[in-house]
VEXLOSE-196725 format. One record per residue (C-alpha): x, z, y; residue in three letters. Coordinates in steps of 0.001 Angstrom, whole numbers. Each point is the difference from the previous one (the first is absolute). Layout:
+---------+---------+---------+---------+
:       u :       w :       v : residuo :
+---------+---------+---------+---------+
:       X :       Z :       Y :     ala :
...
+---------+---------+---------+---------+
END
This chain:
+---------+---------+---------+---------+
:       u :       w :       v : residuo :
+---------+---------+---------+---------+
: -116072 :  -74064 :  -67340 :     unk :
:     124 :   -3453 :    -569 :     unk :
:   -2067 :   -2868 :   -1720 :     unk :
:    -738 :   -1191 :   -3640 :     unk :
:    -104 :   -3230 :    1558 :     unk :
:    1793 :   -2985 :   -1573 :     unk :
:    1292 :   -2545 :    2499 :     unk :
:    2010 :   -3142 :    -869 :     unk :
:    1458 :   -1176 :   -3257 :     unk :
:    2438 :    2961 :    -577 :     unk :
:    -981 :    3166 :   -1716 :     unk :
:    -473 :    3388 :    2801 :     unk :
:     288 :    3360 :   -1663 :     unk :
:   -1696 :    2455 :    2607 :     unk :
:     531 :    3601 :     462 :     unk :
:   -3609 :     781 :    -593 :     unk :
:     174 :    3680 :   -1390 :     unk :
:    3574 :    1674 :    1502 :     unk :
:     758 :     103 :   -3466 :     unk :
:    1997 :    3558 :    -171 :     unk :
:    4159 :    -869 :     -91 :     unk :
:     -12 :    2195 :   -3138 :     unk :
:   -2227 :   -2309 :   -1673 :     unk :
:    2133 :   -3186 :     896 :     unk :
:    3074 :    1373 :   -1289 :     unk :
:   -1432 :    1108 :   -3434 :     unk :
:   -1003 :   -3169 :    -102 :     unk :
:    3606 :   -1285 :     747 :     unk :
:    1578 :    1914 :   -2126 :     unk :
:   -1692 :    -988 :   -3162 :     unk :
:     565 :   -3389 :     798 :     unk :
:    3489 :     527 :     545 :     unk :
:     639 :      -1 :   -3366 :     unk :
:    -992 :   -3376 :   -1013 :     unk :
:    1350 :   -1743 :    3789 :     unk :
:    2603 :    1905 :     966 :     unk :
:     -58 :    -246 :    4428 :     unk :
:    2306 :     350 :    2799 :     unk :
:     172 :    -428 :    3842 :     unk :
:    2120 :   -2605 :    1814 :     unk :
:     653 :    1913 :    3480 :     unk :
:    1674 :   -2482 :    3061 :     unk :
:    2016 :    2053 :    2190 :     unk :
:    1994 :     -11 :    3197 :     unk :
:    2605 :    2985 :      -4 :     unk :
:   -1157 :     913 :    3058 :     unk :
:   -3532 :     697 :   -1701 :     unk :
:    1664 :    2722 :   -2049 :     unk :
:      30 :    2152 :    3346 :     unk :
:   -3196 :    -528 :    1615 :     unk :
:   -3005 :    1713 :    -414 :     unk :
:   -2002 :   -2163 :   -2904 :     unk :
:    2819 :    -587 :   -2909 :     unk :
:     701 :    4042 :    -273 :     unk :
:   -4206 :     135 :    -541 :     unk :
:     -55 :   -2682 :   -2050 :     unk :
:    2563 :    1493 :   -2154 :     unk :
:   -1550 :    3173 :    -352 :     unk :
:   -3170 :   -1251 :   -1114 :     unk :
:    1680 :   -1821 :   -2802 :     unk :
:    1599 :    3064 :   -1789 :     unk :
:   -3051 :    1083 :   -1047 :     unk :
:   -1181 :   -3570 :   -1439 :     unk :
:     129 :      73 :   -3757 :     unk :
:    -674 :   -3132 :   -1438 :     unk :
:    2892 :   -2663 :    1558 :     unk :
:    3026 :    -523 :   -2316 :     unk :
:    2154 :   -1364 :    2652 :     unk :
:     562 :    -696 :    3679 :     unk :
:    1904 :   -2411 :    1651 :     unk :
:    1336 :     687 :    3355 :     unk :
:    1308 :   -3412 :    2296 :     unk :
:    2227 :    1094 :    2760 :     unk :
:     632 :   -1724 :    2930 :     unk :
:    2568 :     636 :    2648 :     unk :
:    2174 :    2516 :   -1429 :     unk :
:    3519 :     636 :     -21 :     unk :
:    1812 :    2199 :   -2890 :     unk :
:    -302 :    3436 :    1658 :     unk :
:   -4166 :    -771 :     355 :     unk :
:     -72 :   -1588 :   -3416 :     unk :
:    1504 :    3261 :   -1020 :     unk :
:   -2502 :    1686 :    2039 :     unk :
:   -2589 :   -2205 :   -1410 :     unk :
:     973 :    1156 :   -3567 :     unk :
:     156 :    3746 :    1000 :     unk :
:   -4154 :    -748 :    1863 :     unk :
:   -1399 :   -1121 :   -2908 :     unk :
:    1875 :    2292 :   -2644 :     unk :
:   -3132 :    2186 :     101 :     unk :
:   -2386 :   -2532 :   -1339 :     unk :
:    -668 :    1161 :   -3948 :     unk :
:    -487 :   -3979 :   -1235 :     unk :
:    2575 :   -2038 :    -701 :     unk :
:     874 :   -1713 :    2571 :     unk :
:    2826 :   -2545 :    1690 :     unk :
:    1297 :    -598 :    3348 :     unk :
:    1232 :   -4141 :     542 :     unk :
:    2663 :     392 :    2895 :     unk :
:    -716 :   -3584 :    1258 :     unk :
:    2558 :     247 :    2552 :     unk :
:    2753 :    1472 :   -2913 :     unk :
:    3011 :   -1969 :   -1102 :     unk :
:   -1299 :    -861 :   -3375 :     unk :
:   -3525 :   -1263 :    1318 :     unk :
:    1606 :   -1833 :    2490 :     unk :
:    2470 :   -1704 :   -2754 :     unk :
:   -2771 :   -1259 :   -2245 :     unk :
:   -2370 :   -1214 :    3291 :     unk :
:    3254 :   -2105 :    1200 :     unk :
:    -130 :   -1349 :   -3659 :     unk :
:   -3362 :    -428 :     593 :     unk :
:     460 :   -1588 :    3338 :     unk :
:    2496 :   -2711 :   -1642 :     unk :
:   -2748 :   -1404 :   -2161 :     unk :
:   -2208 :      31 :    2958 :     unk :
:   -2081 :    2532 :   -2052 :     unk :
:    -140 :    3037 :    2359 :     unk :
:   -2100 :     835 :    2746 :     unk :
:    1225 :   -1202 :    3342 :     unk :
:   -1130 :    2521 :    2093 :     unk :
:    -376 :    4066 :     -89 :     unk :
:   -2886 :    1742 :     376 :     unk :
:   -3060 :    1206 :   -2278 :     unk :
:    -398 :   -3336 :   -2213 :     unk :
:    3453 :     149 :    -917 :     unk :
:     151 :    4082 :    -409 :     unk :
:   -2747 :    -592 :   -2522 :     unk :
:    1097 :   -3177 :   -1860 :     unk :
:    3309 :    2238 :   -1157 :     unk :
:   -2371 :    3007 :   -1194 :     unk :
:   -2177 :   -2620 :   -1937 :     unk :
:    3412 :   -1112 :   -1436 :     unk :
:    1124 :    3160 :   -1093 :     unk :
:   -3685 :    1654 :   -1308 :     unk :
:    -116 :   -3411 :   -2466 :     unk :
:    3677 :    1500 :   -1010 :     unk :
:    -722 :    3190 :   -1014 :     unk :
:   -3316 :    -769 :   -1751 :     unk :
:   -1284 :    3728 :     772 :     unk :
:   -3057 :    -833 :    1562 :     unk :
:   -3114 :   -2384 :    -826 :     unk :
:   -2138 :     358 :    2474 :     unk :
:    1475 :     341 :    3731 :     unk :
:   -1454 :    1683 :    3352 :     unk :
:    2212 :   -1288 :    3640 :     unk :
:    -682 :    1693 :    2999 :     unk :
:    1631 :     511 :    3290 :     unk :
:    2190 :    2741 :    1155 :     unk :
:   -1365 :     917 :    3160 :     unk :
:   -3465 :    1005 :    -588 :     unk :
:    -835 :    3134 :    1747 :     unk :
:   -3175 :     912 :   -1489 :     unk :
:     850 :    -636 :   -3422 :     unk :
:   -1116 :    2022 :   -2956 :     unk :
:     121 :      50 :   -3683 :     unk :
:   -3690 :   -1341 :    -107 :     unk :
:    1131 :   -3493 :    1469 :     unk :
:    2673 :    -828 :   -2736 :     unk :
:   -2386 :    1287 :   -2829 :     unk :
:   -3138 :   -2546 :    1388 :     unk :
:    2684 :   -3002 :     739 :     unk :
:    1516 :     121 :   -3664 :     unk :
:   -3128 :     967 :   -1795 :     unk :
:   -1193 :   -4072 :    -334 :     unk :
:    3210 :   -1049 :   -1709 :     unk :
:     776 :    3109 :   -1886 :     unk :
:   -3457 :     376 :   -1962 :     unk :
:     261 :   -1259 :   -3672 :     unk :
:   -3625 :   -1607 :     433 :     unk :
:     404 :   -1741 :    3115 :     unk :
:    1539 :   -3839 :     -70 :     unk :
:    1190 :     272 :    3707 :     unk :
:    3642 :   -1205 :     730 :     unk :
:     127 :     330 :    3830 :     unk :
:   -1561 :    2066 :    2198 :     unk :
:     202 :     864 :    3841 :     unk :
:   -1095 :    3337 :    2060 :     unk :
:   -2277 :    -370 :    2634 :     unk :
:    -942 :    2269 :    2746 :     unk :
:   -1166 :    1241 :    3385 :     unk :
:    2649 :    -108 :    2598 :     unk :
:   -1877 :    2848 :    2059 :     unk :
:    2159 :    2406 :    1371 :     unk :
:     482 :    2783 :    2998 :     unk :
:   -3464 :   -1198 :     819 :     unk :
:    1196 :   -3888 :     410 :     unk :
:    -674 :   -3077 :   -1398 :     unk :
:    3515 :   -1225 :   -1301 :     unk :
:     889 :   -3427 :   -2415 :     unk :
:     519 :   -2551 :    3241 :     unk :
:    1535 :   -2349 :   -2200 :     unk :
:   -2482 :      22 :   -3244 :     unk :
:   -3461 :     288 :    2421 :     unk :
:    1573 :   -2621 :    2629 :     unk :
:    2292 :   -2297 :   -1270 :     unk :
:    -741 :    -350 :   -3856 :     unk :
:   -3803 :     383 :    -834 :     unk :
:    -487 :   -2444 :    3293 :     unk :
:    2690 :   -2340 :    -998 :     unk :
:   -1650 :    -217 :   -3392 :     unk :
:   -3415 :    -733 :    1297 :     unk :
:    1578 :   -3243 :    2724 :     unk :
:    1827 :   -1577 :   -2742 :     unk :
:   -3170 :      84 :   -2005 :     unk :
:   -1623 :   -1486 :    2439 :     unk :
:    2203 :   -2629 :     622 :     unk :
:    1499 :   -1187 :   -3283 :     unk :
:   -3481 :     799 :   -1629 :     unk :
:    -710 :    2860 :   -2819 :     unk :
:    2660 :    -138 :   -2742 :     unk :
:     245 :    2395 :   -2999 :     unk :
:    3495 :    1300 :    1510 :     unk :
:   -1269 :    1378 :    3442 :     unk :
:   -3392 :    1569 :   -1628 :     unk :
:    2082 :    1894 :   -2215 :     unk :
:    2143 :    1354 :    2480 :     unk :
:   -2956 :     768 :    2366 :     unk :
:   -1236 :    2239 :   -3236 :     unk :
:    2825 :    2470 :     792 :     unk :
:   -1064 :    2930 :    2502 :     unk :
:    3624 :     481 :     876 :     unk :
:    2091 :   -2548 :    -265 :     unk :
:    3434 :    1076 :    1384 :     unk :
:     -86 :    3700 :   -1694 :     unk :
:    3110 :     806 :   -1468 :     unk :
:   -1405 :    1315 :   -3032 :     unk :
:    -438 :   -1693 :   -3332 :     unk :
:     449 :     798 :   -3075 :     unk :
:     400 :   -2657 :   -3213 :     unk :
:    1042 :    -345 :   -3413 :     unk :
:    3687 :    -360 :   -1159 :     unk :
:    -544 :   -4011 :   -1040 :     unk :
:    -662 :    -864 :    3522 :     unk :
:    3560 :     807 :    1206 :     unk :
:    1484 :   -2954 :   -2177 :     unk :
:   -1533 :   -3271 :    1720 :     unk :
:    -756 :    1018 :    3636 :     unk :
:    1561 :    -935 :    3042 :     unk :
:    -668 :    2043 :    2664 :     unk :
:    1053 :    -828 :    3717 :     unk :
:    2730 :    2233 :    1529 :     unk :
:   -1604 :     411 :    3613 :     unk :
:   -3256 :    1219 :    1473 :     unk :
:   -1746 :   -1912 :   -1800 :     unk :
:     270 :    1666 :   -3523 :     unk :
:   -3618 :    1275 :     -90 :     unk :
:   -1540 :   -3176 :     318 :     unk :
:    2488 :   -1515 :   -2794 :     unk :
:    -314 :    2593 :   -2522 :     unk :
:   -3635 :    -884 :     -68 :     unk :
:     309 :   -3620 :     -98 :     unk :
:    2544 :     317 :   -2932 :     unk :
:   -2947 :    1804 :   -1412 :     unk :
:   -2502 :   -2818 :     592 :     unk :
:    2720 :   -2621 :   -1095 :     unk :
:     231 :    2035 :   -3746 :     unk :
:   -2998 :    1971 :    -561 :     unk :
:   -3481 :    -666 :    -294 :     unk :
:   -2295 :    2330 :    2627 :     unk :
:   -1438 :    2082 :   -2904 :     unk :
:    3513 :    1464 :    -261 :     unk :
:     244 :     915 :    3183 :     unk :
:   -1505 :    2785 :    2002 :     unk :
:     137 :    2070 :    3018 :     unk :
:    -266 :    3946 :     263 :     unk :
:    -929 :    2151 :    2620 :     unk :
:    2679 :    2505 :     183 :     unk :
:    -244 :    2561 :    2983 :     unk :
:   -2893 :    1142 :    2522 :     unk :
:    2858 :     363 :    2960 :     unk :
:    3674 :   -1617 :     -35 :     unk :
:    1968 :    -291 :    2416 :     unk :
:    4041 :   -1564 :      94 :     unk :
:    2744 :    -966 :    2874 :     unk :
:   -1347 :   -2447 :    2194 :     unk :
:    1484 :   -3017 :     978 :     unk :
:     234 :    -815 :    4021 :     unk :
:   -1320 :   -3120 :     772 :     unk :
:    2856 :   -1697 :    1936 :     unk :
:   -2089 :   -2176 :    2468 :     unk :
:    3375 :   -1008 :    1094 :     unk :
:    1725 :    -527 :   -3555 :     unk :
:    -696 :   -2309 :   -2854 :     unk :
:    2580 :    1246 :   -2163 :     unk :
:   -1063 :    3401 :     393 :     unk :
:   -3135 :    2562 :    -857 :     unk :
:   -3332 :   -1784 :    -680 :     unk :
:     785 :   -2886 :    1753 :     unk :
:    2719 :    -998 :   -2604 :     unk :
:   -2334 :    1477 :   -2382 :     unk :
:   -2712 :   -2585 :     779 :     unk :
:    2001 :   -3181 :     166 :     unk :
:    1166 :     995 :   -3786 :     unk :
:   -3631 :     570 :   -1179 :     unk :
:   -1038 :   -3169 :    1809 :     unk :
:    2595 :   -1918 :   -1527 :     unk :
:    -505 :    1615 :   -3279 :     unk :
:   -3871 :   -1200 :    -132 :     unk :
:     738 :   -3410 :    1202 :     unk :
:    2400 :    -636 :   -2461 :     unk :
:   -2191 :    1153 :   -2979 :     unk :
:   -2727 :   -2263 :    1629 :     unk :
:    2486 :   -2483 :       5 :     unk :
:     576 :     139 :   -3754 :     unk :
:   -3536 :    -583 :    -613 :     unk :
:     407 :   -3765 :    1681 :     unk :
:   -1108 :     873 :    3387 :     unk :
:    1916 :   -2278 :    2709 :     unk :
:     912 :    1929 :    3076 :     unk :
:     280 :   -2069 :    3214 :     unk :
:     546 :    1560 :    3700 :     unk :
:   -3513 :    -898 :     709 :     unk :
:    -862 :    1788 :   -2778 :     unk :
:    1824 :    3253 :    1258 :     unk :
:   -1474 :    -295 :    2959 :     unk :
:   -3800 :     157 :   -1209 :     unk :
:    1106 :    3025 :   -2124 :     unk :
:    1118 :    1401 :    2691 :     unk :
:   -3060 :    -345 :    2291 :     unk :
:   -2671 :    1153 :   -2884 :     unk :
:    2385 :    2814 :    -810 :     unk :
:    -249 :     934 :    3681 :     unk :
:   -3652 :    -119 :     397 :     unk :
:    -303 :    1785 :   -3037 :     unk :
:    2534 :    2994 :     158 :     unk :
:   -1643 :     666 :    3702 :     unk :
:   -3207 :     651 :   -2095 :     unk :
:    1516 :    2392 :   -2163 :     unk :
:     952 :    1508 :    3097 :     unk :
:   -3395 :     686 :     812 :     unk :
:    -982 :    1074 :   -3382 :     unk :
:    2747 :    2571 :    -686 :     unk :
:    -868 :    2086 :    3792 :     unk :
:   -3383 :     198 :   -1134 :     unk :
:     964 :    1009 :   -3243 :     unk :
:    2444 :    2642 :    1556 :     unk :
:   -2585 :    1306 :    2291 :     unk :
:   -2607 :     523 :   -2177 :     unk :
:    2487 :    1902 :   -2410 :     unk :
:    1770 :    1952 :    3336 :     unk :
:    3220 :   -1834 :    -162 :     unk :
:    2233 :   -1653 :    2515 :     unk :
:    1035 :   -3135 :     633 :     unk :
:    1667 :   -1496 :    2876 :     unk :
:   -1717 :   -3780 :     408 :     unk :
:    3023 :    -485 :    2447 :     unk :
:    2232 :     395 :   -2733 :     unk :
:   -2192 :   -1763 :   -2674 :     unk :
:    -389 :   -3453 :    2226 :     unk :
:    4194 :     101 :     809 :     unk :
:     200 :     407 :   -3629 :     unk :
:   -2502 :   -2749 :    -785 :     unk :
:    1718 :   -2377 :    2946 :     unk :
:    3529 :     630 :   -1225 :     unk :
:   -1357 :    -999 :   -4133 :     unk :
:   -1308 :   -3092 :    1445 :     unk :
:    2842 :   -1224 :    1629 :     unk :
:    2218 :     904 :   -3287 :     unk :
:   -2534 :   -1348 :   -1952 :     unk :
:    1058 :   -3464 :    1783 :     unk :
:    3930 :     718 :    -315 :     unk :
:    -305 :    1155 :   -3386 :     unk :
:   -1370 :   -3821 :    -918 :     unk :
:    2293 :   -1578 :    2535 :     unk :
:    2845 :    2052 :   -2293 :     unk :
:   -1658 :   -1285 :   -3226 :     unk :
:    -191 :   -3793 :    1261 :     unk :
:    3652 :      73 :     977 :     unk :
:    1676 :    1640 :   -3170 :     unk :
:   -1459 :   -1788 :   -2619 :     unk :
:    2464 :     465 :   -2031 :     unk :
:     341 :    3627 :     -52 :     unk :
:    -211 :    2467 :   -3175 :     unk :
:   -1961 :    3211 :    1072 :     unk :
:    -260 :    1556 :   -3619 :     unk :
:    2191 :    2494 :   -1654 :     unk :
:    1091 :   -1858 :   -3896 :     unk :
:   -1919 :    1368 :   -2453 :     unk :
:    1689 :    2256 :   -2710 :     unk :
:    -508 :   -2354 :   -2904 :     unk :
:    1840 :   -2620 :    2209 :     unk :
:    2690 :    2424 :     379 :     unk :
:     403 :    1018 :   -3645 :     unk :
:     141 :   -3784 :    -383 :     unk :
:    2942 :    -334 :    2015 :     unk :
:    1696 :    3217 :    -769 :     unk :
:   -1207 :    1341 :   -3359 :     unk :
:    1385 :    3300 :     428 :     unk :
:   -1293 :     725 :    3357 :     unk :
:   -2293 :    2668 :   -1065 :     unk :
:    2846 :    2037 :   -1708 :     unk :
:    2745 :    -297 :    2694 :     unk :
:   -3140 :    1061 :    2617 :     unk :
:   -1345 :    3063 :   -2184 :     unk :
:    4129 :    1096 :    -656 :     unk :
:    1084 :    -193 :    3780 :     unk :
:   -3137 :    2287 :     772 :     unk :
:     934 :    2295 :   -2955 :     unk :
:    3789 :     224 :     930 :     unk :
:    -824 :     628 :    4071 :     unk :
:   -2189 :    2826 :   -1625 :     unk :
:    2803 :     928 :   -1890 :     unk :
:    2895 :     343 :    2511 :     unk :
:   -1779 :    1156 :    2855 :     unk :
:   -2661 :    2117 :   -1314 :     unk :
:    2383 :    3396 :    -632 :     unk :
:    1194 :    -278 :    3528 :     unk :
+---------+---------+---------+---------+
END
């Protein structure tokens, strides 16, 4: 059970009681009628056969209170977008499938593209910039829940507690992130969050000195969870990056429009467990080694924003403190395994640690030599600006996909 214990600048909402599911979803439901909600699901095609999406699925037949959900799909050709259609035909909410790799996505992203207004690489950040698109269409939902597709202890319980902040009439919270153990099969899992992110955060605070930016991101308890939910006005003005690095820009589009008090984190689930990345000692453009070059790059050009000059010396120091640091943590997380009967391979955790520190370098070395480069995903009120009817032609292509393929 956890804490009541506050920590940072940004709101925590515990699970204190194991408030009964039933109870949540009363709740929900009541205040479905003054903010409509909805789920924004990411997906890969090939999610729709494994072993979490058909769960995941299940579980939300039986949830009462959203008014819409909107399905992203990745990597599909027609017969799987059919498929697609067919695999989520028994969900009882409306709900819309965006064929991102269909003809008439595809026409209005190269439209897109020609204004230089599109993102420039696939993935998650883009899969999710198109859903935002099209929920700010159809103006069914107010208040929004996102979560992965690959979650293979997911239940009911965790959407209810991760849309609860934003959905409740008295509550004056716009954003809000999950948090969570990543315990599972009796091991201590999260490499990336316990050993790259929470140590990175603590080096560059000592180096460049305490700043308002890095304190509020050292609030969050999990930083790169892939679940948020959010009110619909956020969608218009953010830009979100289109690589690994999405976690760490969602919240720093937060920061950059919010104040803190509108902000909050939730803690969503007592186990979870998803598809873990490899960590590609050998590959930088793969697994968690690609993964922590973009969330390096993604902090240092926040940090960057604020005024801070970067230098290779600079990097360097980072790069030592981090080190010295994240071997710490290393320490501090077997302990905390033992003493809770968990395993953790230190092997594994010090490779991990060595291989973040060396990307940690090449991520500012990357950042130093492409000044000029434009990570972020246009906002939607930038593209309404340059194509007023963007909105329409997006929310129509979905509808007429759903239209000609959904019969078959």
């Amino acid at each position: 059970m956890a804490d009541f214990h506050q920590n940072g600048i940004i709101t925590t909402l515990h699970n204190l009681t194991s408030r009964h599911l039933a109870d949540l979803e009363s709740d929900l439901l009541k205040f479905s009628k003054q903010r409509p909600m909805g789920l924004l699901l990411p997906s890969l095609f090939s999610e729709l056969e494994g072993e979490a999406l058909p769960n995941i699925v299940k579980h939300l037949k039986t949830v009462p209170y959203l008014s819409e959900i909107v399905i992203g799909l990745d990597r599909a050709n027609k017969d799987q977008f059919v498929h697609a259609l067919d695999f989520f035909a028994e969900l009882p909410q409306h709900h819309r499938v965006l064929w991102n790799d269909g003809p008439r996505l595809k026409a209005l992203d190269e439209e897109l593209q020609a204004l230089d207004l599109a993102p420039k690489e696939h993935g998650k950040g883009r899969n999710v910039w198109y859903c935002m698109g099209y929920i700010l269409a159809s103006g069914k939902a107010e208040s929004i829940a996102l979560h992965d597709c690959d979650i293979v202890t997911y239940d009911s319980e965790l959407l209810a507690r991760l849309i609860y902040p934003v959905a409740h009439p008295m509550f004056n919270y716009e954003f809000c992130k999950g948090y969570y153990s990543r315990v599972s099969n009796g091991k201590l899992n999260g490499r990336v969050n316990r050993l790259l992110v929470t140590p990175l955060l603590r080096a560059l605070k000592s180096v460049v000195g305490e700043n308002q930016y890095l304190d509020y991101m050292d609030s969050f308890r999990y930083i790169l969870s892939g679940e948020f939910s959010f009110r619909r006005d956020v969608l218009s003005d953010i830009r979100i990056p289109s690589d690994w690095g999405l976690e760490i820009g969602v919240l720093s589009e937060m920061h950059r429009n919010y104040a803190n008090n509108r902000l909050c984190q939730v803690d969503i689930a007592q186990i979870y467990d998803h598809k873990h990345q490899e960590l590609s000692l050998d590959d930088q453009q793969a697994g968690l080694s690609k993964m922590s070059i973009d969330i390096s790059k993604a902090l240092f050009r926040k940090l960057a924003t604020k005024g801070e000059v970067f230098t290779p010396e600079v990097f360097r120091t980072i790069k030592a403190t981090y080190y010295r640091i994240a071997l710490d943590f290393v320490e501090t997380y077997r302990n905390d395994a033992i003493m809770n009967g968990l395993t953790v391979d230190i092997h594994q955790e010090e490779a991990s640690v060595e291989m973040f520190a060396k990307n940690i370098m090449d991520a500012g070395n990357e950042f130093l030599d492409k000044p000029m480069e434009i990570p972020f995903i246009a906002s939607w009120n930038r593209v309404q600006s340059a194509m007023p009817d963007v909105l329409e032609r997006l929310y129509q292509a979905v509808e007429d996909d759903y239209q000609e393929f959904s019969s078959k």
